[in-house]
N, C-alpha and C positions, 0 to 999 in steps of 0.2 A: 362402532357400528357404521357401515358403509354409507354413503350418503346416495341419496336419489340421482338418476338422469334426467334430465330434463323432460323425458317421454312418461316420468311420473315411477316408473321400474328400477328396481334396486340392482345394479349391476351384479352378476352373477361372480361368487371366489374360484379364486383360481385355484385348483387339486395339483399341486405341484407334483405327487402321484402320479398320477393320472397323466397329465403335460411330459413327464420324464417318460414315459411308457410310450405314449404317441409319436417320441421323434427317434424313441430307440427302436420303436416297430419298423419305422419308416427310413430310419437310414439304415436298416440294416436293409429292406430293401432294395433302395437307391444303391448302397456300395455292394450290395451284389450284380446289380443289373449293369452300375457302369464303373465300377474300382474304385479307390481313391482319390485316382488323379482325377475321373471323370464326374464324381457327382458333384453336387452343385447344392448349398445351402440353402438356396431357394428352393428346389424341388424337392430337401426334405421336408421343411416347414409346410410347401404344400401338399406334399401325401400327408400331415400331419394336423392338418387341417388348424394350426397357429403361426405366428407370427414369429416372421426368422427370428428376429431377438432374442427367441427364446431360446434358441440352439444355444446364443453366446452366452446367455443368462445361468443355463443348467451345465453346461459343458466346459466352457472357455473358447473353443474352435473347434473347428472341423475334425482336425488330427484327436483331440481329445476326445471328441464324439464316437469315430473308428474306434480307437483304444477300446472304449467304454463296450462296441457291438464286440469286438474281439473277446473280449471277457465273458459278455453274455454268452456267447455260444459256444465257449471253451466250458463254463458253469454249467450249460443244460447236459455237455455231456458226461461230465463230471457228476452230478445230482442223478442224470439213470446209473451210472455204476453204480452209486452210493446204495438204490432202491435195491441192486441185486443180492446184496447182505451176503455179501463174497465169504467173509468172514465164519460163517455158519456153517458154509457147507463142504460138503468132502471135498479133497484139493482137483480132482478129477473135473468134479461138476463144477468148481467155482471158476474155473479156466475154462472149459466149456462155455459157460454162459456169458464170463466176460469177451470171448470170444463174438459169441452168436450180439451179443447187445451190441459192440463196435459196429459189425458189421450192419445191422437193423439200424443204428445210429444214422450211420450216414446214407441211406435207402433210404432214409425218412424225412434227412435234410440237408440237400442238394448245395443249398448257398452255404454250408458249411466250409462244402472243399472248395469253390468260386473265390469265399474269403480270404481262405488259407492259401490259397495259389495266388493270390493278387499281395496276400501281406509276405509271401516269400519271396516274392518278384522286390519288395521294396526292401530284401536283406533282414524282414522281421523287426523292422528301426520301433514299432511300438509294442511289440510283445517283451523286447529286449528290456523297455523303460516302463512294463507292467510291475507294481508290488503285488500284485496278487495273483497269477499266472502258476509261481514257481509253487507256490502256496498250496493251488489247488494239485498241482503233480504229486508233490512231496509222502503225503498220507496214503496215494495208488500205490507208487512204488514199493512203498515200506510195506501194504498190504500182497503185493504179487509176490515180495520177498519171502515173507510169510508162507504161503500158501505154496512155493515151491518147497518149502524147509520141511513145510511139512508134507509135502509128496515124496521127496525122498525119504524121509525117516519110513514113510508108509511103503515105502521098495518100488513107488511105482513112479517115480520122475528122478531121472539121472542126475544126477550130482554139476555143479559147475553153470548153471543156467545164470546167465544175467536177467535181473527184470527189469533193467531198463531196453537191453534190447529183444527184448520178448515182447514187452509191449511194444515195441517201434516195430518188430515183427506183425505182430497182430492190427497195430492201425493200417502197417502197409499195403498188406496183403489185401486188404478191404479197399481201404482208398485210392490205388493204382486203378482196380476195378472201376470204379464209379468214375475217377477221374479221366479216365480215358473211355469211358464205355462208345462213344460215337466213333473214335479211332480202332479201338477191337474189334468195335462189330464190323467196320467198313474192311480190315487189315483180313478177316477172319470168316467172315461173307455169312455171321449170325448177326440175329437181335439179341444183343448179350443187355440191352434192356428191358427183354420180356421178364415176366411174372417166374416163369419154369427154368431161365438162364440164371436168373439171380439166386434162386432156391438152391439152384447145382452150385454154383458158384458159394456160397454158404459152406454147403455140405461139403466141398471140397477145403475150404480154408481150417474149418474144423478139427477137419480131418487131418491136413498137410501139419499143423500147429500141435497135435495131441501127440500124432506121432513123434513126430522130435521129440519131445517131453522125455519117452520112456528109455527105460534103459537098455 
């Protein structure tokens, strides 16, 4: 049983929960707004409203902290594929929509590609020394395999398709977009970040990705 403070109040326990959640909120934050190299342990703990200690407590370091954000946002999008239950549906629609989801993915979250362009800048040194990364790919792959096998037997997707680079196709095609949207639109003399750009720009990626597909 906790003992008293001397202000007569029973110090409140600590939600280990809760404490992991507030500094993964918050450097993912921090190493999006200034990278790796530039955040700063202090400035997570205090977006995170605890005490840096804790970082070392729940984490080990900094670099273990990154790893840990890398994974979160590698999971969340990994967890909407999962929800589109690929599996289910005709090979047509289910490449479609994993399609339209990538895309919607990263229009939804910006520090995605921020991350990934700061963790490629560093050669991938902690994706590389992730056990759980390859893990989460492995089950996509083996699904897009699938769902081409079965578009060909259905006559209606050509023989020979890789899905690994189908999907590296389909992330690219998407992420180049977002990734450079202030460079295109500046190169191109549109707002290729409006509401009506990004919807065309969809429609087109769908499009450009289906077709291939057929025979």
């Amino acid at each position: 049983m906790p003992k008293k403070r001397s202000d007569g109040k029973r110090p409140q326990r600590r939600d280990p929960v809760a404490t992991r959640k507030k500094l993964m909120t918050a450097a993912r934050r921090e190493f999006a707004s200034s990278g790796l190299a530039g955040a700063r342990v202090d400035e997570i703990a205090a977006r995170a409203g605890v005490n840096k200690q804790l970082v070392y407590h729940y984490f080990g370091d900094k670099d273990a902290l990154y790893l840990a954000v890398l994974e979160w946002v590698y999971e969340e999008i990994r967890a909407q594929e999962r929800k589109l239950n690929l599996e289910g549906l005709p090979p047509e629609k289910a490449i479609k929509k994993l399609i339209e989801s990538s895309f919607d993915h990263l229009a939804a979250h910006p520090d995605f590609i921020v991350l990934l362009n700061d963790e490629n800048r560093g050669g991938a040194r902690h994706v590389r020394g992730s056990r759980k990364l390859e893990a989460m790919h492995s089950p996509l792959v083996s699904l897009v395999s699938t769902i081409l096998g079965q578009g060909v037997k259905a006559g209606i997707f050509r023989k020979g398709i890789n899905p690994v680079h189908l999907y590296i196709s389909i992330a690219g095609l998407s992420y180049f977009y977002f990734s450079n949207t202030p460079t295109l639109s500046a190169i191109f003399g549109k707002d290729l970040s409006s509401r009506a750009a990004r919807q065309a720009r969809r429609r087109h990626v769908v499009d450009l990705v289906m077709h291939s597909l057929r025979p």
